[in-house]
N, C-alpha and C positions, 0 to 999 in steps of 0.2 A: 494654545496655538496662536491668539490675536497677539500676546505676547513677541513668540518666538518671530513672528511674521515683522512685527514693526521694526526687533531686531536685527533682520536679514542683512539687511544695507548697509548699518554702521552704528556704531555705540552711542546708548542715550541713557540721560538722566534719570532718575525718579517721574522728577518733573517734567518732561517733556514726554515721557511715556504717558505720564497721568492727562495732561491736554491730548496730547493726538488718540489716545482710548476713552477717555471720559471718564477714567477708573480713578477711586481716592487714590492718594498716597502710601496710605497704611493695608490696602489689600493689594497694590502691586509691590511691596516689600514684601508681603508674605510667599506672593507665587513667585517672585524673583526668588525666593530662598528656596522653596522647593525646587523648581531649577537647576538652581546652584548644587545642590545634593545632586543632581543626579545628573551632573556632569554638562546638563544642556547650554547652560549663561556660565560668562566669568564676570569678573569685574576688577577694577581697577580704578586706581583715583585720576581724575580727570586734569590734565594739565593746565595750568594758569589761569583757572575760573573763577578761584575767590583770592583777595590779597590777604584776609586775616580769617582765622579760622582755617576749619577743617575744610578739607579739597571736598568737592561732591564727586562724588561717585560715580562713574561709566560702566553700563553694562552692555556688555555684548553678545552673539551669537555664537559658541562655541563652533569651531568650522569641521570640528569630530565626532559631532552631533548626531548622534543615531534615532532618529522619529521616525515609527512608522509612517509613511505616507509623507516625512515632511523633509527636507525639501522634496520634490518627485526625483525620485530616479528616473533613468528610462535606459536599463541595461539589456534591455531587447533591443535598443537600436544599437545596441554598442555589439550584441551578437550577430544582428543580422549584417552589418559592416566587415564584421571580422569573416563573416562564413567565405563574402562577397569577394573579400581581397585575396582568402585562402583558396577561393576556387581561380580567379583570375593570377594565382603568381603558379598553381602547380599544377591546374587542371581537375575536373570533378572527380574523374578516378584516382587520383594519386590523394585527393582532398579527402576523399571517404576511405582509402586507407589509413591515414593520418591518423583520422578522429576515430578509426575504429581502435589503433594500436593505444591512442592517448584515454577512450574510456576503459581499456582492459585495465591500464594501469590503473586508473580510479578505482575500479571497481576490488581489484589486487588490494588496493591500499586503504579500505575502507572493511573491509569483508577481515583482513589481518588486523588491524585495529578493533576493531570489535570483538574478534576472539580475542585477546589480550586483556581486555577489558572483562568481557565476562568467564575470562578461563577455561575457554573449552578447546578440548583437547583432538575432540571427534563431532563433523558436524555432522547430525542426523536431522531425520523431519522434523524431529521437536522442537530440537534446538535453532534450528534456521526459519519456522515460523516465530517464536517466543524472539529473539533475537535479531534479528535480521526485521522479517514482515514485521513484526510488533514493536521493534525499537530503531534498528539504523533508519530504513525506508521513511517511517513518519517525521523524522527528524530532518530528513533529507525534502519534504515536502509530498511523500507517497503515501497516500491511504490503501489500505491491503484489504483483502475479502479472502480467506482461504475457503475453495469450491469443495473439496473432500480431501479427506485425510488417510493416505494408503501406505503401507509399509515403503513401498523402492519408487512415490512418485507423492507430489505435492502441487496440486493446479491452483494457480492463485490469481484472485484480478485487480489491475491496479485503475483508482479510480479520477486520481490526481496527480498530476505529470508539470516539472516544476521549467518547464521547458514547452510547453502545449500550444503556445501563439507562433515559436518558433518551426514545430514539427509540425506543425500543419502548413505550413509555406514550404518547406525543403525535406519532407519524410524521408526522401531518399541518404540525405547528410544527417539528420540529427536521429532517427529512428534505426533504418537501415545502414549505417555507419557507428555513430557514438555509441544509441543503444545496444546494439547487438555484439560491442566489443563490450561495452559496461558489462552484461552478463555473461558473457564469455571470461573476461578476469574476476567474475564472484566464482562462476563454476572452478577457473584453476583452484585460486584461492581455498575453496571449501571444499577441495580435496578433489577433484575431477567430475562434478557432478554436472549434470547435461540439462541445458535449459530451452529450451522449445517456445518461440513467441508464437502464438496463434492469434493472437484477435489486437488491436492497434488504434490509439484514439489518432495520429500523426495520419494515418491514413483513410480515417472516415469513420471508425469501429466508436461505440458509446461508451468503452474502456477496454484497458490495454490487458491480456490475459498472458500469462506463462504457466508451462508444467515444467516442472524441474523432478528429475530423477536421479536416481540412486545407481549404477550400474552397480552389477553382483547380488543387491538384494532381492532375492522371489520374492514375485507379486502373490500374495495370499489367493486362495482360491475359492471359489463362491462352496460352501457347503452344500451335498450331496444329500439328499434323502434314504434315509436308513432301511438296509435291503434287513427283509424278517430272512431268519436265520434257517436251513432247510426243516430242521426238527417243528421248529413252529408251522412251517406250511403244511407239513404232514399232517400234525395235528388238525389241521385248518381244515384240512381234507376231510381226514374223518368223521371230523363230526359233521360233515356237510353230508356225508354218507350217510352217516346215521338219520340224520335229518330225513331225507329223503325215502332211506326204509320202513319210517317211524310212520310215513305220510303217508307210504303204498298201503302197510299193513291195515290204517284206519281206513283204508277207504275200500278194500274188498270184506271187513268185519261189518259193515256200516248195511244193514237191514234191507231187502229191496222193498218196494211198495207192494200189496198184493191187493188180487180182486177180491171186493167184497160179497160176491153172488157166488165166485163160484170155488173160491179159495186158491184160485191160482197167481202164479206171480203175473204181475202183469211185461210184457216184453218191452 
């Protein structure tokens, strides 16, 4: 990184890398060359440095340079500009239909590319958790939590939102507009299936929830406790009869106590 930073400004030597870093010569060639692999520094020979011999070398900062963190983006200020001017040329309602028609299309175009990718024909629960929650979303910056798994419904919570510093200043634009058109164009796309936000980090919620559903597929039904069949209660009966016969019988056999003086029973 001390590297890439000294070359920000404008192309240097070996040697003047090596003074203003303190670093040899022979380890800033080697991470120049790493670098260079991977598209970060170019280099080039340096204009009219030496009269005899070989030209030295200029390296620069590649200005297509992909580092995370390096140079700083700051593409939030470039959205919150752009929301700014799109509400100021057409007004917040005309602004939130916009963004809601522009993320259906995202959502259309991401949702058909992915089936294409992994060849599915028919999307069901399976396939739109394993596929979707498990591969576009994360890829897109969304951690997924599936809550339960039901035949004609799928409630899922999302925990990272790649838009979050935004939605929480304009919920109404980036939540209530982009998002609710983004699943609105997943739902055409995967066949007409109906998506339900409940819960929202853009407006205060500690993560964003959806239930998506299935129209036409029955919701399975809680299993019922096993009615005993009348022949069995019969039986049930009976011997409860019996029982009971068995009980009266012993207890008018059963001796009474008699008197000892005078051999009568006692009352």
């Amino acid at each position: 990184m001390q590297v890439l930073r000294a070359l920000a400004t404008r192309a240097k030597t070996v040697a003047e890398l090596s003074k203003e870093l303190g670093v040899h010569g022979v380890t800033l060639r080697y991470h120049l060359g790493l670098l260079m692999a991977q598209g970060l520094v170019e280099s080039g020979a340096a204009p009219g440095t030496r009269k005899t011999g070989r030209p030295a070398t200029l390296y620069r900062l590649s200005n297509r340079a992909v580092v995370p963190g390096y140079p700083e983006r700051h593409f939030d200020l470039l959205a919150r500009m752009s929301l700014a001017a799109l509400v100021d040329t057409v007004g917040e309602e005309t602004a939130s239909v916009r963004l809601r028609g522009r993320g259906s299309l995202v959502g259309q175009f991401l949702i058909k590319e992915a089936a294409a990718k992994a060849h599915i024909d028919r999307w069901t629960p399976e396939a739109f958790e394993r596929v979707v929650l498990n591969g576009l979303f994360p890829d897109f910056g969304i951690a997924c939590e599936v809550v339960s798994r039901e035949p004609d419904r799928l409630p899922y919570r999302s925990f990272t939102c790649p838009f979050l510093e935004i939605a929480t200043e304009v919920p109404a634009l980036v939540c209530d507009a982009l998002d609710d058109g983004f699943h609105a164009g997943l739902d055409e796309a995967l066949g007409g299936l109906r998506t339900e936000r409940v819960a929202c980090m853009g407006h205060g919620d500690p993560h964003c929830q959806y239930v998506v559903r299935w129209p036409g597929v029955v919701p399975s039904e809680p299993a019922r406790p096993r009615r005993r069949s009348s022949r069995s209660s019969v039986r049930q009966s009976e011997r409860s009869t019996s029982r009971r016969r068995a009980a009266s019988k012993g207890q008018s056999r059963r001796p009474s106590p008699r008197d000892d003086r005078g051999g009568k029973e006692m009352p």
